[in-house]
C-alpha positions in Angstrom: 15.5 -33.8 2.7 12.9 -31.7 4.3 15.3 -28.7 4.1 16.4 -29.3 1.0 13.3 -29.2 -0.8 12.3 -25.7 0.9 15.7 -24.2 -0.4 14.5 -25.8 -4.3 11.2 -24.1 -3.3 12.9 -20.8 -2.3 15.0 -20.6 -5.8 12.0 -21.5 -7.9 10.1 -18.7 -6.1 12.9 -16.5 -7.3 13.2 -17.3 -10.5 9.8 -16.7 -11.1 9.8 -13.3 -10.2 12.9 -12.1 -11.0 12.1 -11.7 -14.5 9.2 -9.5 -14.2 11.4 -7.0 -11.5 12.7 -3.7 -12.9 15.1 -1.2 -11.6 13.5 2.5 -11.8 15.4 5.3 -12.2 13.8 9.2 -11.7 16.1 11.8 -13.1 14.9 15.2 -12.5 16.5 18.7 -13.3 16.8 21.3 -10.4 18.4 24.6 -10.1 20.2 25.3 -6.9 22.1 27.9 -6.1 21.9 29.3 -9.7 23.0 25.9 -11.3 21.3 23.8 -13.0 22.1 20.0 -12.1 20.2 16.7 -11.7 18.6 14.7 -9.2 18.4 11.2 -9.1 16.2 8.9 -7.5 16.2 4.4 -7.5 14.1 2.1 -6.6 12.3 -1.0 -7.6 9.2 -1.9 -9.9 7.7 -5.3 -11.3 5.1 -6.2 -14.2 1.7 -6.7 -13.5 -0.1 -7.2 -17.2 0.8 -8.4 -20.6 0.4 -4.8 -21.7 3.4 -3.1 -20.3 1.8 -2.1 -16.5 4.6 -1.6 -14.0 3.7 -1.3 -9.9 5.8 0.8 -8.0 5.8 3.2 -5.1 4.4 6.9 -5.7 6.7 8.0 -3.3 9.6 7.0 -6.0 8.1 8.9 -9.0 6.7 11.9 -7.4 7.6 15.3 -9.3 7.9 14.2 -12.5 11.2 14.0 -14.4 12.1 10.7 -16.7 12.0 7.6 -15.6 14.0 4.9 -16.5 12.7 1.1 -16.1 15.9 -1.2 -16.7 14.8 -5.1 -16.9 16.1 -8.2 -15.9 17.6 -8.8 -19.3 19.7 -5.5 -19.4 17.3 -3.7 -21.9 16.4 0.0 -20.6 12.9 1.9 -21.6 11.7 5.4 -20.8 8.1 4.7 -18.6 5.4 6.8 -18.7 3.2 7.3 -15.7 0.2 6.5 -16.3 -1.2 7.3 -12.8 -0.6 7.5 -9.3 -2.3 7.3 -5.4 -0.5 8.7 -2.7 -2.8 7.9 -0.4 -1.5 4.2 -1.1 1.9 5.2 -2.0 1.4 3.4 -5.6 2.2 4.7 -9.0 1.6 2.8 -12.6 3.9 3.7 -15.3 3.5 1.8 -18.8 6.4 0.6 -20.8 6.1 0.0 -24.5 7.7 -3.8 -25.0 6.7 -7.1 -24.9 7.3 -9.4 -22.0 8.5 -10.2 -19.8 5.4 -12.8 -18.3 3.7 -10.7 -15.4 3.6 -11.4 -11.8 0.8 -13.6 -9.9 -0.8 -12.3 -6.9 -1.5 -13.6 -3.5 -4.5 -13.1 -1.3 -3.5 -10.9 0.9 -6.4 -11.1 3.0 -5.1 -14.9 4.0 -1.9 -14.1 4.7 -0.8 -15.9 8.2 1.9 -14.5 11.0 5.0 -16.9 10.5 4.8 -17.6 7.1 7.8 -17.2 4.6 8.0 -13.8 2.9 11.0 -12.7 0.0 11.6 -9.3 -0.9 13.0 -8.9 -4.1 14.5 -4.9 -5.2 17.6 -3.2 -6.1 18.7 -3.0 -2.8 21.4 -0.2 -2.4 21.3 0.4 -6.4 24.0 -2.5 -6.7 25.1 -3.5 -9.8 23.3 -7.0 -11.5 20.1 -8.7 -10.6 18.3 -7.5 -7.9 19.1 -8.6 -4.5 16.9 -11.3 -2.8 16.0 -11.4 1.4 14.3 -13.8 3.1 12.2 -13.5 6.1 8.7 -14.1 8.0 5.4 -12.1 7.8 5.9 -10.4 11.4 1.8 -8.9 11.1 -0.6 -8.0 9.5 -3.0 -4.9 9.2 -0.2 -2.4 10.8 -0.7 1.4 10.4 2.8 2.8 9.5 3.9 4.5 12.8 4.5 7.8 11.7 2.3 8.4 8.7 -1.5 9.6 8.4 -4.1 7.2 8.9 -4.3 6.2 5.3 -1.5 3.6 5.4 -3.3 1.2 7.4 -3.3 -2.4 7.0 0.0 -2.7 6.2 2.4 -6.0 5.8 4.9 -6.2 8.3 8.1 -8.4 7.6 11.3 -8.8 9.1 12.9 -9.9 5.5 15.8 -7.5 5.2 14.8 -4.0 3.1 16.6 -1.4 2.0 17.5 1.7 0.4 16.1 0.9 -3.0 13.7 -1.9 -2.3 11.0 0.5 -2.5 7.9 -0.6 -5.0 9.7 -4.1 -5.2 7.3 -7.0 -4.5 6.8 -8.7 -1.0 6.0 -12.6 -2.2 5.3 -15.9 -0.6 7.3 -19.4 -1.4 5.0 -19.6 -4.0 6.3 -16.8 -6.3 3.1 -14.9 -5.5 3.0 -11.3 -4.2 1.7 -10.5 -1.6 2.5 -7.0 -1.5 4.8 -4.1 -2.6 7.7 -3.1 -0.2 7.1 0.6 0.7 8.8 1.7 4.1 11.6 0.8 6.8 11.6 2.0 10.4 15.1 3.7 10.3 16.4 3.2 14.1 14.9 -0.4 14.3 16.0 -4.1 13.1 13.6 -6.1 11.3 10.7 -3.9 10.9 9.7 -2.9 6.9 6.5 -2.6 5.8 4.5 -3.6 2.5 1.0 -2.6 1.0 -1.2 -5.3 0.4 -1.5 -7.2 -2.8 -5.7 -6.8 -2.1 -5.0 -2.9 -1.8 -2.5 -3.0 -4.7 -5.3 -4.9 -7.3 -7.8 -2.4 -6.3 -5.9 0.5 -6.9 -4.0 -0.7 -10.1 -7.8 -2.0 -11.5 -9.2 1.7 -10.7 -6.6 3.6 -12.5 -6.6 1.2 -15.5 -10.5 1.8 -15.1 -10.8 5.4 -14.3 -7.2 7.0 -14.4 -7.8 7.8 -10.4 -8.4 5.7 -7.3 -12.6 7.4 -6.2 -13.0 6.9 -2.3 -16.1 6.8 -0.2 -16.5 9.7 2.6 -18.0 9.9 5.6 -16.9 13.0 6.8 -15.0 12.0 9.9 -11.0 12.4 11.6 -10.5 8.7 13.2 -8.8 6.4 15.3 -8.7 3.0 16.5 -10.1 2.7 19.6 -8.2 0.4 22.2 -9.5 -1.6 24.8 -8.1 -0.5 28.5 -6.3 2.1 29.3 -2.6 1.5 27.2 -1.4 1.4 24.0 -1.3 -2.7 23.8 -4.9 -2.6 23.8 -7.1 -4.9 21.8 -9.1 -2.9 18.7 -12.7 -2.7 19.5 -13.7 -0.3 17.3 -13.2 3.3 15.6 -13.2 6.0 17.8 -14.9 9.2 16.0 -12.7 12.6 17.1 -14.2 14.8 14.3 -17.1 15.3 11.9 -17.7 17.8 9.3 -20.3 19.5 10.0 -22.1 18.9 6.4 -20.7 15.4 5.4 -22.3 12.4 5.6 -21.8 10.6 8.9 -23.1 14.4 10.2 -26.1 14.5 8.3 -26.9 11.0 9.6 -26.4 12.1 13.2 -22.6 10.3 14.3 -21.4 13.1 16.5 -17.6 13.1 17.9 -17.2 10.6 21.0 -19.1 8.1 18.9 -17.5 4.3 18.2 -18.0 2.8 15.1 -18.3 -1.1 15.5 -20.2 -2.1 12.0 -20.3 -0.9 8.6 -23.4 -2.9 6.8 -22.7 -6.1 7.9 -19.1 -6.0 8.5 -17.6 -6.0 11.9 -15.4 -2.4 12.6 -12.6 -3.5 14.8 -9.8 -1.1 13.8 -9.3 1.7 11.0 -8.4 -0.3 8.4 -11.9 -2.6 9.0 -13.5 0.8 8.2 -11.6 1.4 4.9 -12.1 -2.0 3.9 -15.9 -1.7 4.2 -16.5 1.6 3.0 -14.6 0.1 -0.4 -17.8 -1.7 -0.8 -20.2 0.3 -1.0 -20.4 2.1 -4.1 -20.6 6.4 -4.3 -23.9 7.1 -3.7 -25.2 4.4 -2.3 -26.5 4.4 1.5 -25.1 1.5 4.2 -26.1 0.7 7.8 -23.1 2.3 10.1 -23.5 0.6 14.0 -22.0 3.3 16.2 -21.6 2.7 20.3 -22.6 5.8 22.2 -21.8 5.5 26.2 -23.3 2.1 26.8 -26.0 1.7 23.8 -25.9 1.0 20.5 -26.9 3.0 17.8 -27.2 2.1 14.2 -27.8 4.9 11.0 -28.4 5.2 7.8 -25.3 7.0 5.9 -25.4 7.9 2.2 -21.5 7.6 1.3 -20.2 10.3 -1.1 -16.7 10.6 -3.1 -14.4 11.9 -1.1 -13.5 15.8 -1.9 -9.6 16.4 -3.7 -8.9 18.6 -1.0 -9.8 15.5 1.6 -7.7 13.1 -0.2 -4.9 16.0 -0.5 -4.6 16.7 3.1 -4.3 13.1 4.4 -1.6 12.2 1.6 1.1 10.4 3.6 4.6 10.8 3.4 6.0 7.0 3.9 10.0 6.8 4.9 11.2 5.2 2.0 13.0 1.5 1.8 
């Protein structure tokens, strides 16, 4: 009976969502070889407001072209993009129509290794309503392995994720999302990654607000910093390797070789502790940054700025695609 009621659990979940899940289609026009011919690119989307918002990955919609958002119930719109952050790989588009009902989110910030997780997205571009997987939450707050530090705190699942899948949602047995399906690991089994539903509202909120995603600076190239001497180490902190000379953790005295363990009074274990905190403080405003410097501690006042387009630019990350 036990198993029976998860299953009615698992189909509810679905039919929640699937609804509010659209196929995407990017067609492009490029000349090659002195022809003239068009690219296509698929992938996955789902509604997020009652006023036409559709989440999907940038990394889907990225240079231009028309895009296509096909629904549940056949009916096919032209979506306009209404804004984008690579940083995040996520991209809004806006569709003019009604309906259908828009998705709930999940805290992603309670999420627990070993819980259920379904990813819903055109998998493969098959024909018909989009194909459903079923797996666990494998870990949380992953860096992708082979993009820039800004995909950190990632969702990792072992629910099966294709070609295709990419910007569908990531949701628990509740029909909630707990984050949109952005990247597979090619040569393993197992291993795809989604962005957080926290990370997802923020972003999504700050283009609605502004038309852009603003992020604090502080002027440095980090990493995690590992306990021991591997690579299995446990995250104590953020190791600084670089500071511009005239940004803000420089003018407040963090030199290179410095560990930041505390950003006002939150605890810096790992990268993605650091991001996290620097979210809330707002541009302009000062915080308390604890740094560990041989065997003291140090802490300093740093006054955060926006971070320059030529910063965000350079750290843009270029996600394999699922």
């Amino acid at each position: 009976m036990a198993l029976a009621a998860q299953q009615d659990e698992l189909v509810a979940a679905v039919a929640t969502l699937t609804p509010s899940v659209v196929r995407i289609v990017r067609t492009t026009e490029r000349r090659r070889h002195h022809r003239l011919g068009e690219e296509v690119a698929a992938g996955t989307g789902f509604v997020v407001d009652d006023r036409g918002h559709v989440v999907t990955n940038y990394h889907l919609v990225r240079g231009g072209g028309v895009l296509q958002v096909t629904y549940a119930d056949g009916s096919a719109l032209t979506g306009e993009l209404v804004g984008s952050d690579p940083l995040t790989d996520l991209a809004l588009l806006r569709v003019v129509r009604k309906g259908p009902a828009p998705v709930g989110f999940a805290d992603s910030d309670r999420l627990r290794v070993g819980q259920f997780a379904l990813a819903i997205g055109n998998s493969l571009g098959l024909p018909g309503s989009p194909s459903v997987s079923l797996g666990v939450v494998s870990a949380v707050g992953r860096p992708l392995p082979w993009a820039s530090h800004v995909l950190e705190g990632l969702v990792q699942t072992d629910a099966a994720i294709n070609p295709g899948n990419s910007g569908g949602p990531l949701a628990d047995l509740a029909g909630k999302v707990i984050g949109v399906n952005t990247a597979i690991v090619p040569f393993a089994q197992g291993v795809g990654f989604a962005i957080p539903s926290n990370t997802v509202r923020y972003v999504v909120d700050a283009i609605l607000e502004r038309g852009r995603v603003v992020r604090p600076w502080l002027g440095i190239q980090a990493v995690t910093r590992l306990d021991g001497d591997g690579s299995h180490g446990r995250p104590v902190g953020v190791y600084v390797a670089e500071v511009v000379e005239r940004g803000p953790a420089g003018q407040a005295g963090i030199q290179p070789g410095d560990v930041i363990v505390r950003i006002g009074p939150y605890p810096v274990l790992q990268l993605h502790d650091l991001l996290v905190a620097l979210s809330r403080v707002p541009i302009g405003g000062a915080v308390d940054v604890t740094i560990r410097r041989g065997a003291a501690e140090h802490t300093t006042i740093v006054r955060i700025v926006e971070a320059p387009a030529t910063e965000a630019a350079a750290a843009t990350a270029e996600a394999g695609s699922g």
